[in-house]
Residue, then its C-alpha position, 0 to 999 in steps of 0.5 A: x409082746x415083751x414084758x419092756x415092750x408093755x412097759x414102754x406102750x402103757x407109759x404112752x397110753x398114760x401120757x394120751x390119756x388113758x387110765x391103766x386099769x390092771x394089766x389089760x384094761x384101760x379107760x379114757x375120756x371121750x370127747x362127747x363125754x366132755x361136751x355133756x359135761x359142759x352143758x352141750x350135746x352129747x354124741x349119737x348114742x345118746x342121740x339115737x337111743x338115749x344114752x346119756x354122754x356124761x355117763x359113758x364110760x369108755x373101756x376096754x378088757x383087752x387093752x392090747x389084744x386083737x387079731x386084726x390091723x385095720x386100715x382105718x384104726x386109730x389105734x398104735x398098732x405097733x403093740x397089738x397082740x393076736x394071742x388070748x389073754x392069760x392070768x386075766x384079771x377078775x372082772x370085779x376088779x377091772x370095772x372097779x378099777x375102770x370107775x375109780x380111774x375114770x373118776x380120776x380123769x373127770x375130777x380136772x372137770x369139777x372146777x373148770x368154769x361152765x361145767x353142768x355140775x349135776x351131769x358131773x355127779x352123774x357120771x362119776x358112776x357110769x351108766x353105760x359100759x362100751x368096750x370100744x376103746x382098744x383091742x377086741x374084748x372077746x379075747x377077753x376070758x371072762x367077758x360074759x362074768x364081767x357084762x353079768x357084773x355090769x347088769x348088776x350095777x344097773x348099767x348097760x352094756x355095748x360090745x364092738x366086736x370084730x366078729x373073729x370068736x363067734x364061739x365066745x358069742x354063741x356061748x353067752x348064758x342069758x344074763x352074760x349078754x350085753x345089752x347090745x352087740x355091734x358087729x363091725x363089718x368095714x368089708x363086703x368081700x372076702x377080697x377086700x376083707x384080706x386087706x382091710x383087716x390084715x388079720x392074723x387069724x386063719x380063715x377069719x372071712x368064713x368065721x366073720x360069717x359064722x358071726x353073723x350068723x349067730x348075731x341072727x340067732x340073738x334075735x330077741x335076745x340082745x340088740x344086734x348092730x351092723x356097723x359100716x365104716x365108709x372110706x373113700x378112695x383118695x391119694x394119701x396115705x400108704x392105702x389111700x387108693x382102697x374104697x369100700x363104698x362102690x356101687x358093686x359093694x351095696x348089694x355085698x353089704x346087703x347080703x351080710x346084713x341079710x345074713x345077720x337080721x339086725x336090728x339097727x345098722x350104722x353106716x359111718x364115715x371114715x375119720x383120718x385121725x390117730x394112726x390112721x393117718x399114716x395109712x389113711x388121709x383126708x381125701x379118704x373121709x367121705x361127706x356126711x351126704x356122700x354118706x346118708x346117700x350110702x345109707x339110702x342105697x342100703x335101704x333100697x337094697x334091703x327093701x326086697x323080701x327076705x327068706x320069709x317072703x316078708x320085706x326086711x322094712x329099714x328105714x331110717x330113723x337117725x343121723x348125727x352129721x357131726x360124727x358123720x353117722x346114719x342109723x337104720x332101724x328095722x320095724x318095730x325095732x325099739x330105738x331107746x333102751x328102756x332096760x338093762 
């Protein structure tokens, strides 16, 4: 992008409620942080593995930066790049950058009534980092110093990655790892992948693969997630009419998930909110019944032995209606991170 052109998209993030940290880095508050802070229940991470709402911390390193512009984003990708961050920030500053923003966006909580002041002080030092907020963080340069530097602060690590830079990935020294990596994977085919992503990057079905190949080769090493988002096919929007949950896509998912051996699977439905909605509308979001029917039929796909002659043994071991989620775990996996 232009130098005007970031000018202009960083004036509007600021005015949605982003902290700008840097020159590629933002941070926002998310909605379940805010029900934790008012004494409610906080959103399935903390649900399924006991990660505590008021202490996420919402980030991304790669504020504008991705190859891909799925349908169901509800980001402005009017100002996406595909390139590699250049002259990138230290990863030092941006997380000191990210806590110091984030804590200027929570302080409008601390006098409000009905807020759980003890939560409040909690978060105000994160306890758990997701780069989930915008952009893909594996075109982030230093991603593996900066999840080496959030260890050190006592703090977990989530990475959602679009499995586009498998070579980022595999390259991860031991103590460069996050503590858990989710792989979104919204198409089972290669066809659908064309069109779902619309990535500008080349062969990106085959390198998606190779991903998932060396998310299996992690076993052990970090907690691996596949995540499935749902969308049914509806009338509105520019692509409404495009699903990705058909009887025939079951057994695809299947074999993607065989070919990475997660721990965990999130199979999610689509919510048209944000951008999304221009290209996606209501009749595109799936019921949460709709969905848990969808994960049923993932595990009864799974069920058959795999290479080993051992049954891959996922059942499922937590659902959030609200945010329209169910988790699969596979057996003997651990559901709480009780480690950094």
């Amino acid at each position: 992008m232009e130098d005007s052109s970031i000018d202009v998209a960083m004036k509007k993030l600021g005015e949605e409620g982003y902290g700008i940290v840097g020159n590629h880095s933002a941070v926002k508050i998310c909605l379940w942080t805010k029900h934790a802070l008012r004494g409610n229940e906080g959103c399935w991470k903390e649900k399924f593995y006991g990660i505590s709402s008021a202490g996420c911390c919402q980030m991304t390193p790669s504020l504008f930066h991705c190859e891909n512009k799925c349908l169901h984003c509800w980001r402005n990708l009017d100002y996406t790049s595909n390139k590699k961050i250049l002259n990138c920030d230290d990863p030092k500053e941006i997380l000191d950058g990210v806590v110091e923003a984030r804590k200027k966006l929570l302080m409008g909580f601390k006098g409000r009534k009905g807020i759980d002041l003890k939560k409040f002080e909690e978060a105000l030092v994160p306890k758990l980092y997701t780069m989930s907020l915008s952009g893909e963080p594996t075109l982030y340069p230093l991603l593996g110093e900066m999840f080496k530097k959030i260890r050190r602060r006592g703090a977990v690590s989530f990475l959602v990655t679009n499995g586009l830079n498998s070579e980022v990935i595999a390259g991860f020294k031991e103590e460069e790892l996050p503590t858990q990596i989710t792989v979104s994977t919204n198409a089972p085919n290669e066809k659908l992948f064309d069109v779902w992503h619309r990535s500008t990057k080349k062969n990106a079905w085959k390198e998606f693969n190779k991903t998932l190949e060396v998310i299996r080769n992690l076993k052990g090493r970090v907690r691996r997630v596949i995540r499935l988002t749902l969308v049914e096919a509806g009338n509105e929007g520019e692509f409404g009419g495009i699903t990705n949950m058909t009887e025939e896509n079951v057994e695809e998912y299947c074999d993607l998930i065989r070919k990475a051996e997660p721990d965990f699977i999130h199979v999610k439905g689509f919510k048209s909110v944000g951008y999304a909605r221009s290209r996606m509308g209501y009749d595109n979001q799936p019921w949460f019944k709709e969905v848990k029917e969808y994960a049923e039929k993932i595990k009864e796909g799974l069920s058959s032995k795999d290479d080993s002659g051992e049954p891959d043994g996922y059942e499922i071991k937590g659902e959030d209606e609200r945010s329209c989620v169910v988790m699969l775990a596979r057996e003997g996996c651990e559901l709480r991170i009780v480690k950094v």
